[in-house]
C-alpha positions as CSV (number, residue, x, y, z in Angstrom):
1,X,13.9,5.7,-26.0
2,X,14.3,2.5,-23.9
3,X,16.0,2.0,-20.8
4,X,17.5,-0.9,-19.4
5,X,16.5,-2.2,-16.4
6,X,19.6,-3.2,-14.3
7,X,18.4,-2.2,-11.0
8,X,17.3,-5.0,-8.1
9,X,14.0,-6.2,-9.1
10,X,12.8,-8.6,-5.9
11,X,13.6,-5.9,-3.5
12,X,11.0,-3.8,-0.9
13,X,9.5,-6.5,1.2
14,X,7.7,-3.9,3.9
15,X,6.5,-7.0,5.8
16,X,8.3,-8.7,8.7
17,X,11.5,-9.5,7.7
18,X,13.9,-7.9,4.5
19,X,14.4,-9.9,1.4
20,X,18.3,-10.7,-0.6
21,X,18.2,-8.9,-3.7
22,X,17.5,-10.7,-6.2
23,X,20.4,-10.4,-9.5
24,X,19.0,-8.2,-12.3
25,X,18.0,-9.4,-15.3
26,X,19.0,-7.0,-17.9
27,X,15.9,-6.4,-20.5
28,X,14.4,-4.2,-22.6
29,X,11.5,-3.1,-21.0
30,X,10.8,0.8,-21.4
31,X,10.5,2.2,-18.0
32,X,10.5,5.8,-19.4
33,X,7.2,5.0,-21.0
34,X,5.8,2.8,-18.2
35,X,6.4,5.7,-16.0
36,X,4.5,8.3,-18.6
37,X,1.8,5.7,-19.3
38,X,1.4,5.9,-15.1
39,X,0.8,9.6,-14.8
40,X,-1.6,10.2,-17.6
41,X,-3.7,7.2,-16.4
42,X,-3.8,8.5,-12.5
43,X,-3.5,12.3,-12.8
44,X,-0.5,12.2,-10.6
45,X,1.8,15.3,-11.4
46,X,4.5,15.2,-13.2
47,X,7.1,18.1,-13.1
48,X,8.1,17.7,-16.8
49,X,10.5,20.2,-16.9
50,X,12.6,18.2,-14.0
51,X,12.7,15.2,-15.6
52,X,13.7,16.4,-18.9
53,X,16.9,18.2,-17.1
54,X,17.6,14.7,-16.4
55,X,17.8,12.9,-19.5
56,X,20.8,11.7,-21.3
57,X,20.5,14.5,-23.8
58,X,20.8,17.0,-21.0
59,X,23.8,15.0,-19.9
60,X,25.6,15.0,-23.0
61,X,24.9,18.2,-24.0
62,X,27.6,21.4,-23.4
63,X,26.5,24.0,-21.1
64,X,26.1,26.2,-24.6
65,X,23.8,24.0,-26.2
66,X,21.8,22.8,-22.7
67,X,19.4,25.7,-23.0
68,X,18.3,24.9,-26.2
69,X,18.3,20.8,-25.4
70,X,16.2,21.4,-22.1
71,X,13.7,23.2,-24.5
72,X,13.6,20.1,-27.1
73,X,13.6,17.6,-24.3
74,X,10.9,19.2,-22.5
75,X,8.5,19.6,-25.7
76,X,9.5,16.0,-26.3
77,X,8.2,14.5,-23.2
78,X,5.3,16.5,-22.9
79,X,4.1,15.1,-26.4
80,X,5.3,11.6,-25.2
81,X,2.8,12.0,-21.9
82,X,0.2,13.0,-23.7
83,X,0.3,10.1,-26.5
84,X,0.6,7.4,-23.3
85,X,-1.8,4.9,-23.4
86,X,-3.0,2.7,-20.8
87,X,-3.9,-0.1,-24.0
88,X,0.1,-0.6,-23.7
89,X,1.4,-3.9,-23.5
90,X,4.9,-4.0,-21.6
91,X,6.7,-7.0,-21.4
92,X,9.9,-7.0,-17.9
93,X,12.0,-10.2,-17.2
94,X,12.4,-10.7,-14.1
95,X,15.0,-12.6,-11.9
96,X,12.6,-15.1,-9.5
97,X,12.5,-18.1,-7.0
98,X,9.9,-20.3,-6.6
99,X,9.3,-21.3,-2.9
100,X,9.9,-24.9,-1.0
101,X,6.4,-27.0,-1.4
102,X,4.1,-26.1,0.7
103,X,2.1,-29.4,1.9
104,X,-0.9,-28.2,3.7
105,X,-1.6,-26.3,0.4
106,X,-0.1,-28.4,-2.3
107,X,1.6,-26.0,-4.4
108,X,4.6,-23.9,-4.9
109,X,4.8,-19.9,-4.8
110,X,6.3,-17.5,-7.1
111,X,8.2,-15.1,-4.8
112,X,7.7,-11.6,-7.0
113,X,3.8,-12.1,-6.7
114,X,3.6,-12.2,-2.8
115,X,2.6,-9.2,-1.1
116,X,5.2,-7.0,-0.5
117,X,7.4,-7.8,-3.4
118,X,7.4,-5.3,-6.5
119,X,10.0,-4.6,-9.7
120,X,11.9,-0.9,-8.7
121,X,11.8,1.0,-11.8
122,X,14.4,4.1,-12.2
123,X,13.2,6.7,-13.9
124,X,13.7,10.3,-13.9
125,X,15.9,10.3,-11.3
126,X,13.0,8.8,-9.4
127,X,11.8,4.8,-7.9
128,X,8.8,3.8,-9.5
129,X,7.6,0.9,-7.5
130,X,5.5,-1.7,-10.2
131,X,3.1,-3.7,-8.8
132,X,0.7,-6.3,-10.2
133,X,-3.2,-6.0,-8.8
134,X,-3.6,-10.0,-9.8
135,X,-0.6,-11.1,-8.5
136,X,-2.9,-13.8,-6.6
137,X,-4.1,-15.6,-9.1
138,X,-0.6,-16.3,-10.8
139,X,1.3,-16.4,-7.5
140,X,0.7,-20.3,-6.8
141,X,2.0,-23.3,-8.9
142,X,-0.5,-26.3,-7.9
143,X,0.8,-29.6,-8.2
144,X,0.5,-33.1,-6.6
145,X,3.0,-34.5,-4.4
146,X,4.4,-36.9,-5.6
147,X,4.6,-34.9,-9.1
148,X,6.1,-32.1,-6.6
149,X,9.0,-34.3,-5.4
150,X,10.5,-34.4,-9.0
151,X,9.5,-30.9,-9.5
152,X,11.0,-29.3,-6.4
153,X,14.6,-31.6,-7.0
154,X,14.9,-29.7,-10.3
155,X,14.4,-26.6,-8.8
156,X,17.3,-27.5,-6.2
157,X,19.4,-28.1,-8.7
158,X,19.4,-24.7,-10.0
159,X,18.8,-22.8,-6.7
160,X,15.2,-22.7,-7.4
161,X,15.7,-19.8,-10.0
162,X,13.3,-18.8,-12.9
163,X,13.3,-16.2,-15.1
164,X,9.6,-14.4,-14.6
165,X,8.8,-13.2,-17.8
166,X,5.6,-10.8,-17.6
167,X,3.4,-9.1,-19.9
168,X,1.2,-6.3,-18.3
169,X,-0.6,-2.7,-18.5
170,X,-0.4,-0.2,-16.3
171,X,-3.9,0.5,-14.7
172,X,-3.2,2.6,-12.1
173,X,-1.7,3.6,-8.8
174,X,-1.6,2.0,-5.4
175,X,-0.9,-1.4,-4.2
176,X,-4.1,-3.5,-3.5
177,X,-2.8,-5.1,-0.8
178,X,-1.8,-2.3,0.9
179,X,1.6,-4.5,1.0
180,X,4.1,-1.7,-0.9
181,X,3.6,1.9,-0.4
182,X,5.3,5.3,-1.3
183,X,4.6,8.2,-3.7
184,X,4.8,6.4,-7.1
185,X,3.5,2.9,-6.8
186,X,2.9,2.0,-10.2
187,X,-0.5,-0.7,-10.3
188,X,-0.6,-3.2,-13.5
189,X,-2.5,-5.9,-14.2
190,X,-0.5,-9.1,-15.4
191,X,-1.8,-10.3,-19.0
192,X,0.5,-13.5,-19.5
193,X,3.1,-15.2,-17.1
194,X,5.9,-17.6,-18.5
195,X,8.0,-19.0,-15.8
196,X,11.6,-19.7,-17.7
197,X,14.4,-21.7,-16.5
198,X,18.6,-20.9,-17.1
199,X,18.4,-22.4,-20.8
200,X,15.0,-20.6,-21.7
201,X,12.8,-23.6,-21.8
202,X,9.4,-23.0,-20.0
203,X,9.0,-24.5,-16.2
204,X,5.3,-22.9,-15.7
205,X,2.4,-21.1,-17.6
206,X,0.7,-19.9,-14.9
207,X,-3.1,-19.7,-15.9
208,X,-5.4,-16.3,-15.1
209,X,-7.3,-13.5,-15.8
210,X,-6.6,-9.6,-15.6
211,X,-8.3,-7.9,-13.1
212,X,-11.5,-5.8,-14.0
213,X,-11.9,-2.3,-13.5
214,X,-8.7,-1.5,-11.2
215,X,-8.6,2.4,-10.4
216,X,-6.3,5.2,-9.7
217,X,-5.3,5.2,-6.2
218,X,-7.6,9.1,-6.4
219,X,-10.6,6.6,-6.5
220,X,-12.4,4.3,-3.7
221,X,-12.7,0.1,-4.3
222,X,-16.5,0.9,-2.8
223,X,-17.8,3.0,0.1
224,X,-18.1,0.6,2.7
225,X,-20.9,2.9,4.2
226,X,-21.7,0.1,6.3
227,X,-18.4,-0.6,7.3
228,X,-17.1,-0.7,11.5
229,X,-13.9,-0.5,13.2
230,X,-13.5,-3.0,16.2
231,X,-17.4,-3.5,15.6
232,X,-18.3,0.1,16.2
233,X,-20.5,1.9,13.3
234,X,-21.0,5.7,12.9
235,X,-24.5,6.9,12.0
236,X,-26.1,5.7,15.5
237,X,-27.0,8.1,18.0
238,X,-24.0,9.1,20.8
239,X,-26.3,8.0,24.1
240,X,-26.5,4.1,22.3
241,X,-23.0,4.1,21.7
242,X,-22.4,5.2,24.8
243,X,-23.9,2.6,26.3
244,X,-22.1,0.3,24.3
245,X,-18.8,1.7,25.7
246,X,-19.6,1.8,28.5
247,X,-20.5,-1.9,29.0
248,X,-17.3,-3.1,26.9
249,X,-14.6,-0.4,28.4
250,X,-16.0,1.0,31.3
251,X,-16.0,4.5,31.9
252,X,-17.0,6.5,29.6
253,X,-16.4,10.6,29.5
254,X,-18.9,12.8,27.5
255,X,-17.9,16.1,26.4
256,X,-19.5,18.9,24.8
257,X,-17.7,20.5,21.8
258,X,-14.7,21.9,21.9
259,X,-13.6,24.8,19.4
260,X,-10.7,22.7,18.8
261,X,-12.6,20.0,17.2
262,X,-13.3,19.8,13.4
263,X,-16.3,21.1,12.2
264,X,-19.8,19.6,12.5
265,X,-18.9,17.7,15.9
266,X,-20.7,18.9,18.2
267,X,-20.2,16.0,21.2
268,X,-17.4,13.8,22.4
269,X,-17.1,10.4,24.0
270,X,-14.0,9.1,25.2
271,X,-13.1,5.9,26.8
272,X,-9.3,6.1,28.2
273,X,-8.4,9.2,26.5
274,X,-4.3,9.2,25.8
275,X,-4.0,5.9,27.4
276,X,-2.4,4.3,24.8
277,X,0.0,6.6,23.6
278,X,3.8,6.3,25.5
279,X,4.7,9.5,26.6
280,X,7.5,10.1,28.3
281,X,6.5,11.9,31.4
282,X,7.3,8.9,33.8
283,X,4.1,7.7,33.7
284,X,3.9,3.5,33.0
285,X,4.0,3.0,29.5
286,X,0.9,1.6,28.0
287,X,0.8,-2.2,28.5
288,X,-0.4,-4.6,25.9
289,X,-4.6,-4.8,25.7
290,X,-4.9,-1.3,26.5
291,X,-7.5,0.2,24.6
292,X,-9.1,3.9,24.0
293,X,-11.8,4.8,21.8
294,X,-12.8,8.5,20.7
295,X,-15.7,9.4,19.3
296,X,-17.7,12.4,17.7
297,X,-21.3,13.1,17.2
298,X,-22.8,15.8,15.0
299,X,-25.8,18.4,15.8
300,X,-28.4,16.1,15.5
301,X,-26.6,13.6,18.3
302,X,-25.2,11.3,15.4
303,X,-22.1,9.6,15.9
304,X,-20.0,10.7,12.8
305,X,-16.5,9.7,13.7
306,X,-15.1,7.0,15.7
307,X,-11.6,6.0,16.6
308,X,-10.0,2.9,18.5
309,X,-6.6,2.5,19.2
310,X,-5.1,-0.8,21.0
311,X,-1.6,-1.8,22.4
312,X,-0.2,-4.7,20.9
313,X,3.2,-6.7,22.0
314,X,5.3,-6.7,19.0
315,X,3.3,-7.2,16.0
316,X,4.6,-8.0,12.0
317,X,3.1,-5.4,9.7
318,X,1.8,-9.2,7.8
319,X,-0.5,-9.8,10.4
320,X,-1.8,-6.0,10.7
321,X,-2.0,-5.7,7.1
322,X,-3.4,-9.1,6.2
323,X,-7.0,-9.1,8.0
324,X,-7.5,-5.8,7.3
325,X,-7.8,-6.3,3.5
326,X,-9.5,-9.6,4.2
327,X,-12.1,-7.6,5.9
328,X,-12.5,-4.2,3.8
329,X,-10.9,-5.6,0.5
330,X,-8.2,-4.4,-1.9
331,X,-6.6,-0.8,-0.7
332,X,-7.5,2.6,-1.9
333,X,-5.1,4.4,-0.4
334,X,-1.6,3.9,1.5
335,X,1.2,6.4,3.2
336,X,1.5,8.2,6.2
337,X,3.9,10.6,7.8
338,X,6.6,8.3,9.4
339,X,4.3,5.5,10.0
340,X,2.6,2.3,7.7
341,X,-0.7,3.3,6.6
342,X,-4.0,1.7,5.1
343,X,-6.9,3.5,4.1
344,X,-10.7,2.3,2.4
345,X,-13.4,3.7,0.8
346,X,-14.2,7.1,0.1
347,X,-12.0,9.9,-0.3
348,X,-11.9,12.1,2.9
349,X,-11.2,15.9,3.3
350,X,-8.4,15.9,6.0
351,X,-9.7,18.1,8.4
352,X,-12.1,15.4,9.7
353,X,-8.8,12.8,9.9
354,X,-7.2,12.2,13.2
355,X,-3.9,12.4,11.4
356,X,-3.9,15.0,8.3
357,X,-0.6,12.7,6.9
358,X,-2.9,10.8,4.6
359,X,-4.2,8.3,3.5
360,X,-7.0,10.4,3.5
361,X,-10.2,7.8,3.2
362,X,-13.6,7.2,5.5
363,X,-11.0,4.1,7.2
364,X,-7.6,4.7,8.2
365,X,-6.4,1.4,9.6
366,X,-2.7,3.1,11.1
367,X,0.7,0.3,12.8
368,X,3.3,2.7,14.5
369,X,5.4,1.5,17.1
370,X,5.0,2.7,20.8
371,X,8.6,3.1,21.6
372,X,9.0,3.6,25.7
373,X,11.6,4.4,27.9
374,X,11.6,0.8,29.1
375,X,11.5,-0.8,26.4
376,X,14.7,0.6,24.8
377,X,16.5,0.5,27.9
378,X,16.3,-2.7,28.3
379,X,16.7,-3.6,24.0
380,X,13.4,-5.3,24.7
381,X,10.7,-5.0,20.6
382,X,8.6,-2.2,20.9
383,X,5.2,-2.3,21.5
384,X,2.6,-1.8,18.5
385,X,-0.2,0.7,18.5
386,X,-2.8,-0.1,15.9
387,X,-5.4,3.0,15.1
388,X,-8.8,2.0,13.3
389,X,-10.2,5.2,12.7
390,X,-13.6,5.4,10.6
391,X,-15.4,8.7,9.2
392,X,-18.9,9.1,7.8
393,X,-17.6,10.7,4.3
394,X,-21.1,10.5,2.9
395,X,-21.7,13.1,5.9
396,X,-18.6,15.1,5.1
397,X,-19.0,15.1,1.4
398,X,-22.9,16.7,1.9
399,X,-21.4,19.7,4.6
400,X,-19.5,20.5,1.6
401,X,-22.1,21.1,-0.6
């Protein structure tokens, strides 16, 4: 059973600044099966039950007959799950814009395939947010200038609109670039791109190739066992990285464990311990540069945790997110409790995390703001705390065992 899309598809920029809904283009794309296609591929539960209560049958059925419907709906959708496959082609129609010229770069951007953009898919009384893991490569329209200038004045003339027409699988969950997160980020892979103008002609085939291998947001990009945060490793011994904090920070305190502390850490070393957090017990807030680092080393004097947290004036999630997946590549994981979250490489068991919200991987890269009294008197941007925090998962994984 199809169903058509007619909610805002250019919506959800979690970046720096919100985007105008872009008009829907009605189509026939089958979000129900999208959706189903999603949750076999990833694992991710689906309470099948729930969502057949809210199908149209259920709707138009009398409360006599709505026992027996729920029971046909449900055995319906169950045998629809399990005959998903991810070899699936879908096709959605999108309304776009394509971007002023940029000159430095010489080329044009589609707006749907920069990060933070994604197509909102309704289904089972749930957002399904579709994402596209090679949205790079189709993102940019190269051209010459001067072939540009005739280019971009057509464009004008129609308010730079195109209909995206694009043909995909579903290969996951999560966004790569950590752009767009929540519980049911669907990840595809484009196949084909047709740029279309109001009359249907085509403006731009964008050429590219479907990314290899993307994985369910359950399984790491890569391990990044060699990883740092801020330049710090773990798997050094504690009295060398105390050193090392010591000559870039200053003080450092050295503690020994704690019953409160996860198990296997055995030592602490903390540099500015709660500094950067604004509390409000009249204390001066935290003031941009302010850093603290916390670290934990096993039995053996092995540094198997480390955190740093830093004070930033205001800061866009863009430039948090942006060198992060420059320097630890596409996203495995993203989410946390009431704050914007990135996390690489292997899966972690939470109670080695600083914060048990998620993402739940060896690096936890975490942007909250650090709201004072001072600042909101005075209607002044919050400050930004940013928390790299890196785990030894290897070490983790083998306590396990």
């Amino acid at each position: 059973m199809n169903a058509r899309l007619r909610s805002t598809v250019v919506a959800g920029l979690l970046l720096s600044s919100p985007v105008a809904p872009a008009r829907a283009q009605h189509d026939s794309l089958d979000t129900r099966a999208v959706a189903l296609t999603f949750h076999k591929l990833t694992g991710q539960p689906l309470d099948v039950r729930a969502a057949a209560e809210r199908s149209d049958a259920m709707r138009a059925a009398t409360s006599f007959d709505r026992p027996d419907v729920l029971k046909v709906q449900t055995a319906q959708l169950e045998r629809d799950l399990a005959a998903s496959d991810a070899r699936h082609e879908f096709v959605v129609l999108v309304d776009d814009n394509i971007s002023e010229y940029d000159h430095e770069r010489n080329e044009f951007s589609v707006m749907l395939f920069r990060p933070g953009y994604y197509v909102p898919l309704q289904v089972f009384g749930q957002e399904y947010r579709l994402v596209f893991a090679n949205a790079d490569a189709a993102r940019g329209i190269p051209m010459p200038k001067e072939q540009a200038r005739v280019f971009d004045a057509k464009l004008a003339s129609s308010g730079r609109y195109v209909a995206n027409e694009i043909h995909f699988r579903v290969t996951g969950a999560g966004d790569p670039a950590g752009a767009v997160t929540g519980q049911r980020v669907v990840r595809a892979d484009i196949i084909s791109v047709r740029l279309l103008d109001r009359s249907g002609a085509v403006v731009f085939t964008p050429a590219l190739v479907a990314s290899r291998g993307t994985l369910p947001a359950a399984t790491p990009a890569r391990d990044l066992r060699d990883a740092d945060v801020a330049g710090l490793h773990v798997g050094v011994r504690s009295k060398d990285l105390e050193a090392t904090l010591a000559r870039m920070f200053g003080k450092v305190e050295k503690r020994a464990r704690n019953n409160s502390w996860y198990a296997g850490f055995n030592a602490g070393l903390f540099v500015n311990e709660m500094g950067c957090m604004a509390i409000p017990n009249g204390r001066r807030p935290p003031q941009p540069g302010t850093v603290c680092v916390s670290a934990y080393a096993d039995e053996r004097d092995i540094v198997r945790s480390i955190r740093v947290e830093r004070v930033f004036p205001w800061l866009e999630q863009e430039a948090f997110r942006a060198p992060l997946v420059r320097k630890y590549g596409p996203v495995s994981r993203a989410g946390g409790n009431g704050s914007y979250a990135l996390g690489w490489g292997l899966p972690l068991d939470s109670t080695y995390a600083f914060d048990r919200s998620g993402p739940g991987t060896a690096i936890t890269a975490r942007y909250e703001t650090n709201d004072d009294f001072f600042s909101l008197a005075n209607n002044a941007l919050p400050k930004i705390r940013v928390v790299l925090e890196l785990v030894d998962a290897a070490w983790v994984s083998a306590r396990r065992k």
